[in-house]
C-alpha positions in Angstrom: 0.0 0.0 0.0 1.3 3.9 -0.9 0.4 6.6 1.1 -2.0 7.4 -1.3 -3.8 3.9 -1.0 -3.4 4.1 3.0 -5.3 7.9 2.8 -7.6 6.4 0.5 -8.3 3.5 3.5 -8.8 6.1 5.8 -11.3 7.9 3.5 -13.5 4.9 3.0 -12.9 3.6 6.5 -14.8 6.9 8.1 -17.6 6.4 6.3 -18.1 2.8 6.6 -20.6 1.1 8.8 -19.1 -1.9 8.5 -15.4 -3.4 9.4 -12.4 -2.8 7.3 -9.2 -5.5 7.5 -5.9 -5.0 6.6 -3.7 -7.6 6.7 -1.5 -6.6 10.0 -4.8 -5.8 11.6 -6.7 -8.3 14.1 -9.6 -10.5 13.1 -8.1 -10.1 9.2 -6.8 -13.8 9.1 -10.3 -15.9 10.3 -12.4 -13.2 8.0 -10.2 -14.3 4.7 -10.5 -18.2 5.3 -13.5 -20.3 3.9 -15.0 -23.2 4.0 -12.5 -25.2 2.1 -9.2 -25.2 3.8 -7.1 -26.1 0.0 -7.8 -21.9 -0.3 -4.8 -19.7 1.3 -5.5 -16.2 -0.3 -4.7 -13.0 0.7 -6.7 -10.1 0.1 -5.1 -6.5 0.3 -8.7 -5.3 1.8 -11.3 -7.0 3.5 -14.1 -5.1 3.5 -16.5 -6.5 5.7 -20.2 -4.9 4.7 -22.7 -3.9 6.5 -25.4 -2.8 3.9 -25.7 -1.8 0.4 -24.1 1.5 1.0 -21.1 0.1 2.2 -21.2 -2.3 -0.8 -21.1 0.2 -3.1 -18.1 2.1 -1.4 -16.1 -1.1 -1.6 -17.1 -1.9 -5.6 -16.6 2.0 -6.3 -13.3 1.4 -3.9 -12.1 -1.9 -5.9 -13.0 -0.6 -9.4 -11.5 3.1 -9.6 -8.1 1.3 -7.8 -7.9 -1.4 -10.7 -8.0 -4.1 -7.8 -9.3 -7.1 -7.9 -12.4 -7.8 -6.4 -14.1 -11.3 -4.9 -16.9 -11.3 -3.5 -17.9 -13.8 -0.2 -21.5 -14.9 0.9 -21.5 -18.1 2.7 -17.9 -18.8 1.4 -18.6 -22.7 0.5 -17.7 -22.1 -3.3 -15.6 -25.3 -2.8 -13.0 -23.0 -5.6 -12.6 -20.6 -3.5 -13.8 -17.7 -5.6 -15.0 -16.2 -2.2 -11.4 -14.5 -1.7 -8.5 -13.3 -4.0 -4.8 -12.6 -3.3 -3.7 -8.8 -3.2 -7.2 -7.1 -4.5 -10.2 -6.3 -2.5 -12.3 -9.0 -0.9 -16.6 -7.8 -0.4 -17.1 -9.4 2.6 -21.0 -9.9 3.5 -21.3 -12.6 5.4 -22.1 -9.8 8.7 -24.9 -9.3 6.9 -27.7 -12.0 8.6 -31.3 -10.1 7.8 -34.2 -12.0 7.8 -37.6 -11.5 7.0 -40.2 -13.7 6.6 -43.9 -12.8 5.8 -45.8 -16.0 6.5 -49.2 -14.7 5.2 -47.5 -14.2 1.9 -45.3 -16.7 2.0 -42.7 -15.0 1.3 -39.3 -14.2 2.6 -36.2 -11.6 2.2 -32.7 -12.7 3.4 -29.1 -11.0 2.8 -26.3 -12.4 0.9 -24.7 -13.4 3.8 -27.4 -15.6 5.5 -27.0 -19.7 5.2 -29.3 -22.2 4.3 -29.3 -23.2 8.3 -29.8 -19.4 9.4 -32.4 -19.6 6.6 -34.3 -22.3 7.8 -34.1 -22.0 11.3 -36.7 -18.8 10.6 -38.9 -20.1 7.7 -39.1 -23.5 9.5 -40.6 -21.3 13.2 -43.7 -20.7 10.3 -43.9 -24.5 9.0 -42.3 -22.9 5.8 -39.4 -23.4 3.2 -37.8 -22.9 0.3 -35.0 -25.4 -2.1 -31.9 -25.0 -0.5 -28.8 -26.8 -0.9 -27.6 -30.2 1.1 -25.6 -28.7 2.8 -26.7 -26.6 5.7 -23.8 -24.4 6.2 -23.6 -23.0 2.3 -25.0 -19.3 1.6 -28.0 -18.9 0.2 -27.0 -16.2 -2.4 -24.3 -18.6 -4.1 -26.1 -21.6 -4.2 -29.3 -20.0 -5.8 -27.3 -17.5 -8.2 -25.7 -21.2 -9.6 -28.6 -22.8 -9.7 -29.7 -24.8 -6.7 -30.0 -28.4 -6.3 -31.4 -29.1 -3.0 -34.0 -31.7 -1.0 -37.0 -29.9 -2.3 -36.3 -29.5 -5.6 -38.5 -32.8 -7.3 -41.2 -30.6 -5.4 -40.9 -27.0 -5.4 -38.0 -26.1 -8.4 -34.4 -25.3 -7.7 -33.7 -22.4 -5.0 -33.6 -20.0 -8.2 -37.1 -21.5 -9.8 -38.0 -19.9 -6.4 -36.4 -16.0 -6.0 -38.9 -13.7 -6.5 -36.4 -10.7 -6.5 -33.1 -9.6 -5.8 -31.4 -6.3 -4.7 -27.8 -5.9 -5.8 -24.8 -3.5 -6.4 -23.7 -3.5 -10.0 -20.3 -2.6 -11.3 -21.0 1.0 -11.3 -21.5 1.4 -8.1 -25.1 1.4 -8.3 -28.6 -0.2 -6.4 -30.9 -2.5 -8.5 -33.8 -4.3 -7.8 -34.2 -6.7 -10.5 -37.8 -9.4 -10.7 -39.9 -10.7 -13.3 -41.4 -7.2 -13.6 -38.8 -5.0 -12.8 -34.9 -5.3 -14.7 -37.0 -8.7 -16.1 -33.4 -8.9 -18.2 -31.0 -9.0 -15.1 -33.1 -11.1 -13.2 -33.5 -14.0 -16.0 -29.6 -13.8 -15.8 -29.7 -14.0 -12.3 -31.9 -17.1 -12.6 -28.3 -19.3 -12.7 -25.6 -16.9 -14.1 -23.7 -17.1 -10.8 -22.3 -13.8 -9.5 -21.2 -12.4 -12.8 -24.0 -9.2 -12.6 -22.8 -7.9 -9.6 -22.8 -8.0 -5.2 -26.3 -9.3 -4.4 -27.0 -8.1 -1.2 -30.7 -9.0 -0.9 -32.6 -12.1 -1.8 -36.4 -12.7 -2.0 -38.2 -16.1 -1.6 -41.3 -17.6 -2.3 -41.7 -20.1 0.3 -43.9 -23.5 0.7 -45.8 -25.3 3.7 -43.2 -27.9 4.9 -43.9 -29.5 8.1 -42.6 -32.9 9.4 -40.7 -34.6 6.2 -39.1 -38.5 6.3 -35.5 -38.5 5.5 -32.2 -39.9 6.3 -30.1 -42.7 4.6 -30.1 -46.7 4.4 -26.4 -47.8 4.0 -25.6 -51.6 2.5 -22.4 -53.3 2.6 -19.9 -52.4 -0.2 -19.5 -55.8 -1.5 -23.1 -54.9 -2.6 -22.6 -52.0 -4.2 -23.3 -52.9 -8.2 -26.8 -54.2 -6.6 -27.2 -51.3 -4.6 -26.3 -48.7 -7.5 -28.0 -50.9 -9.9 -31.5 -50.7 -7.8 -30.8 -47.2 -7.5 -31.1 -47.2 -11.5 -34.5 -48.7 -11.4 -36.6 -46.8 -8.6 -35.1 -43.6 -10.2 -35.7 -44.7 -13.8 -39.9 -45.6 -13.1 -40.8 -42.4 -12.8 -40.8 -40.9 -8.7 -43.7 -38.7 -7.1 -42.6 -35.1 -7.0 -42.5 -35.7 -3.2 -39.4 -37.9 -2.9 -35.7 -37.2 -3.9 -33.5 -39.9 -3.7 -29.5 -39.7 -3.8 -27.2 -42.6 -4.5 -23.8 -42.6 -3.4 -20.4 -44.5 -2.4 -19.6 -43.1 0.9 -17.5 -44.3 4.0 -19.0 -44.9 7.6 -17.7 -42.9 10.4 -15.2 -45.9 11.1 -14.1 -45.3 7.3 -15.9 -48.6 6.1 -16.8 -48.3 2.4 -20.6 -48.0 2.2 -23.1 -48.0 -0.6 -25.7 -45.6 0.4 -29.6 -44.1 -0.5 -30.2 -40.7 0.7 -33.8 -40.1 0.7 -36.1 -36.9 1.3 -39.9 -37.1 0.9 -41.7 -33.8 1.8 -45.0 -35.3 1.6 -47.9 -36.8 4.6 -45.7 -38.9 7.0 -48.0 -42.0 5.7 -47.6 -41.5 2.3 -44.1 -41.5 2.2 -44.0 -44.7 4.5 -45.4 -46.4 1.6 -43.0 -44.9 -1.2 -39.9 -45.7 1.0 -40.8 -49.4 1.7 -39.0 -50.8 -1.8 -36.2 -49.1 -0.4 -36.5 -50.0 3.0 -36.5 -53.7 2.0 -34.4 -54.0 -0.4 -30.8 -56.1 0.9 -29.5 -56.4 3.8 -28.9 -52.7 5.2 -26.1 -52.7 7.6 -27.7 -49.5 8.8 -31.2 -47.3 8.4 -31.6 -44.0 9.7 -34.8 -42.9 7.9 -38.1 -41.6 9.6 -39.6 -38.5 10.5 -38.1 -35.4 11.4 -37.8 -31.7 10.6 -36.8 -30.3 7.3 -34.3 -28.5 9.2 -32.6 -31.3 9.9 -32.6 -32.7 7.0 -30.9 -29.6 5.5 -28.3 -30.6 8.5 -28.1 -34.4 8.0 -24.9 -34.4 6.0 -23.3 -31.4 7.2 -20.7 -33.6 9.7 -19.0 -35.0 6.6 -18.4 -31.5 5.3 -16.2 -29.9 8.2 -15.4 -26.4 7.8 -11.6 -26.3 7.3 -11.1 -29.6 5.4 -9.2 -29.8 2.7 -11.5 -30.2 -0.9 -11.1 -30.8 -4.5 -14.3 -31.7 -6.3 -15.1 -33.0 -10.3 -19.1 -32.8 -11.4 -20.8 -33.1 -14.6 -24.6 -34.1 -16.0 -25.5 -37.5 -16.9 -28.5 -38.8 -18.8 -28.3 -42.4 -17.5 -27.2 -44.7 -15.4 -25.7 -47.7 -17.5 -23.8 -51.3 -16.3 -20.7 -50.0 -17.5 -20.7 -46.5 -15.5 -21.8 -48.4 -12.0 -18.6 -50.7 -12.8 -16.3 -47.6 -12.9 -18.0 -46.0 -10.2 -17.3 -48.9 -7.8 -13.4 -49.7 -9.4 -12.8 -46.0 -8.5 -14.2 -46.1 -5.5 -12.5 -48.9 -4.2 -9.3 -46.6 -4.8 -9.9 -44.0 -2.7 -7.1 -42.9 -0.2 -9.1 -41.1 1.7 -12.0 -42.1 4.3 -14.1 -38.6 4.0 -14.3 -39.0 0.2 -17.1 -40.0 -2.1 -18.8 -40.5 -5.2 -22.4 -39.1 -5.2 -25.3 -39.4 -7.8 -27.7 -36.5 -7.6 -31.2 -37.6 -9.4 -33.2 -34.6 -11.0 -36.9 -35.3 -11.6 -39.9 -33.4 -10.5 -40.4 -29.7 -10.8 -36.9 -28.9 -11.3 -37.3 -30.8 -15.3 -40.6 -28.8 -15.9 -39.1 -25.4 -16.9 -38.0 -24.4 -20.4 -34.1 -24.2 -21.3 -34.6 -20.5 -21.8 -36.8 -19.4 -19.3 -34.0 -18.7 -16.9 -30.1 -18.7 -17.0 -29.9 -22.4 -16.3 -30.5 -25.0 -19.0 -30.1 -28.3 -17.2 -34.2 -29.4 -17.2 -33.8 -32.8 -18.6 -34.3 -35.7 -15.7 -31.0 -37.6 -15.1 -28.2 -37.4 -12.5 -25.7 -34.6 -11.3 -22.4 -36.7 -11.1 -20.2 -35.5 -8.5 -16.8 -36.0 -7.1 -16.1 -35.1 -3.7 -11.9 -35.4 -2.9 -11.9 -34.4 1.4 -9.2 -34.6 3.4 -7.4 -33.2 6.3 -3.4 -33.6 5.7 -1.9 -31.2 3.3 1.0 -33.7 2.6 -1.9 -36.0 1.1 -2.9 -33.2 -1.4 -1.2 -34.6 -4.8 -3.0 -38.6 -3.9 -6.3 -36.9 -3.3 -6.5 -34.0 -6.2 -5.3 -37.5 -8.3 -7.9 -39.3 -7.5 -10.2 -37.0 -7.9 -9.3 -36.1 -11.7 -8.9 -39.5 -12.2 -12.6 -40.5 -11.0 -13.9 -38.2 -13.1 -12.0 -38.9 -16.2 -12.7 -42.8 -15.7 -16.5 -41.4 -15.7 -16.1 -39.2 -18.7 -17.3 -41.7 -21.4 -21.0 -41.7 -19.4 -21.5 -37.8 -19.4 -23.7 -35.7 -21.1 -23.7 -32.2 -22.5 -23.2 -30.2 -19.4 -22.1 -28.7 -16.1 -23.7 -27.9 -13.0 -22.2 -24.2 -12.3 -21.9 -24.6 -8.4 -19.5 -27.1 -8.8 -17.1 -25.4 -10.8 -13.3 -26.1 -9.7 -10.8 -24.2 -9.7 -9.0 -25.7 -13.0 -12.3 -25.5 -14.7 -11.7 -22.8 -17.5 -13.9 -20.9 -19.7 -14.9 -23.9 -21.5 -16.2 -25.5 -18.5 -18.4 -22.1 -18.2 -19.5 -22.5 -21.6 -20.9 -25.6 -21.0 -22.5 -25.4 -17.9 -25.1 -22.4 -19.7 -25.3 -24.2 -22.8 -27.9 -22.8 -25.7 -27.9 -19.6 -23.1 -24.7 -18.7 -23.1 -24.5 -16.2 -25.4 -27.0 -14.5 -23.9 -25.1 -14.3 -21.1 -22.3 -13.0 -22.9 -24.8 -10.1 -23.6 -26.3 -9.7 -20.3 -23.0 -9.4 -18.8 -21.6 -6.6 -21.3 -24.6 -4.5 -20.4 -24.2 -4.8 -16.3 -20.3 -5.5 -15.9 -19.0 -3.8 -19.2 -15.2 -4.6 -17.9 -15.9 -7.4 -16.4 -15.0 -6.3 -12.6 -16.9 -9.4 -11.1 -14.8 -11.5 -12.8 -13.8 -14.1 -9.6 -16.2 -16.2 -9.6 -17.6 -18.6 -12.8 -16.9 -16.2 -15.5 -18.9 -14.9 -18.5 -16.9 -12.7 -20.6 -18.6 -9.8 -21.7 -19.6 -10.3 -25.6 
């Protein structure tokens, strides 16, 4: 920093509501670290927002400067786009407002709220939205990207639910953008990640969810191609809109290899007694944790195998079916892994999430299939170079089984612009033009980029 830059710091700083961290300065090293401990970045300037005005200083701050600029919500982009080395990082995870109108069925939230956070209020109503699986992710990320959550055979992805969203765009200024206001920006919105600008406001329509039956039913690994396989079948007759149903090669907490369901129906308590009993008695389970409980739990179940701080490298990509040949490499890969927090997961799409047009927002992925993904965890950096291996290899092995497309949210951090491309498809140029309208220079440009055009 000049003395320029350090009067310039001291300008912005005494008008600031918020907190502003430089990196001598206490709190600045637990404010640039994220959920996924592979990321060790260091910002020149965290500036840790309060509101939109101090949003705009920062952008206004970043953008006359020439720095760099990232901007953090929840901070679970498992990339680590949430933070940037020597530039500016928009901080707005301070910012936890919540408002839910239960007669409308509506709520507001601010980009830093999590899905947990988020719950916790709509669920005090019997109400809620698609969120992630994860209880600890932002809400703004995961519905900018898209939004595969519990809910979404039911209710849509989280974005098939935003009714509106406030943000500051690269100029420095306040938009509210909906279906009837800025109808442009908010189809964009509807998938295109962060590209548009710092949203700092998030509206909701919201659902009656009360009691829902979820949990997981784990068989041995020696049965995996019949577990996988079966997995196939249930998915492929056609579910109710009330069920979503996960498969997945996991490990038990002892680190025993597991072939797992995941369930989640959000319907009556009887009727989904009666659409979980295939599951329920097919094989031998070695363990069944299904039955009743809250949606807010269920938002919570698998948030123990996702420790804040653990080291992450992930590999996802769209796939129409489910073939012999693709459980085969699933399980050889598997059986590889060097690392007892690591998985292969299989993310089946039906429902309302498939009954929206390609164009009708930002996201194209409405065909019913699965969401391949890749999770590479671990907790000892010396084990990064095995782990990051097997992860590229797992996903390469699974390449031949793919389709066209790539769910945004789990971009890494060696996906390139190609990567990009294909996770918006037929929309893409659109995109291109959206983003040359709002972000001209393309200021937001950490996070899954669209290049002006």
């Amino acid at each position: 920093m000049t003395a320029l830059d350090q009067a310039s710091i001291a300008d912005l700083s005494a008008r600031f509501s918020g907190v502003l961290l430089r990196p001598d300065e206490p709190g600045y090293d637990d404010a640039r670290k994220i959920h996924n401990g592979m990321i060790d970045r260091r910002p020149a300037l965290i500036a840790r927002c309060l509101g939109n005005a101090d949003i705009a200083d920062a952008v206004n701050f970043a953008r006359t400067r020439g720095l760099s600029l990232a901007v953090r919500g929840g901070g679970h982009n498992v990339a680590g786009r949430a933070v940037c080395d020597d530039g500016l990082m928009l901080d707005l995870s301070l910012m936890k407002g919540i408002h839910v109108d239960p007669v409308r069925r509506t709520a507001r939230a601010q980009g830093g709220v999590t899905w947990r956070e988020f719950n916790r209020e709509t669920q005090a109503h019997g109400l809620a939205t698609t969120g992630g699986v994860i209880s600890t992710t932002g809400i703004a990320g995961l519905t900018l990207g898209g939004g595969l959550g519990w809910l979404m055979a039911k209710h849509g992805l989280a974005m098939d639910n935003l009714l509106s969203a406030e943000l500051v765009t690269a100029s420095g200024g306040i938009v509210r953008a909906s279906k009837e206001e800025n109808a442009d920006l908010f189809w964009g919105l509807q998938g295109g990640g962060g590209n548009f600008g710092a949203v700092s406001w998030l509206e909701y329509r919201l659902h009656p969810v009360g009691m829902v039956t979820s949990g997981l039913i784990a068989h041995p690994f020696d049965h995996a191609r019949e577990v996988l396989r079966f997995f196939r079948e249930i998915t492929s007759a056609g579910l109710p809109d009330d069920l979503a149903i996960f498969g997945a090669l996991l490990h038990a907490p002892d680190g025993t290899p597991i072939a797992v369901f995941i369930v989640c129906h959000c319907g009556p308590l009887r009727e989904a007694e009666v659409a979980l009993q295939r599951i329920k008695k097919f094989g031998t389970p070695v363990m069944d944790i299904i039955g009743p409980t809250t949606y807010e739990a269920t938002n919570m179940m698998l948030d123990a195998g996702f420790p804040r701080g653990a080291l992450n490298y992930w590999k996802s990509n769209f796939m129409a079916e489910l073939s012999d040949q693709a459980i085969d490499t699933l399980i050889s890969q598997f059986a590889a892994c060097p690392s007892p927090m690591s998985g292969l997961l299989l993310e089946h799409i039906h429902g309302a999430a498939t009954r929206v047009g390609v164009s009708e927002t930002a996201f194209p992925h409405r065909r019913e299939g699965y969401n391949f993904l890749v999770v590479s965890e671990w907790l000892n950096p010396a084990d990064n170079t095995r782990n990051i291996a097997w992860g590229r290899e797992s996903y390469d092995a699974m390449r031949p089984y793919f389709t066209s497309g790539r769910y945004v949210n789990y971009l890494g951090e060696d996906d390139g612009e190609d990567a990009v491309a294909a996770a918006y498809g037929s929309n893409y140029q659109r995109l291109r033009t959206l983003k040359a309208k709002y972000d001209p220079t393309n200021l937001f440009h950490l996070n899954q980029n669209i290049r002006p055009g």
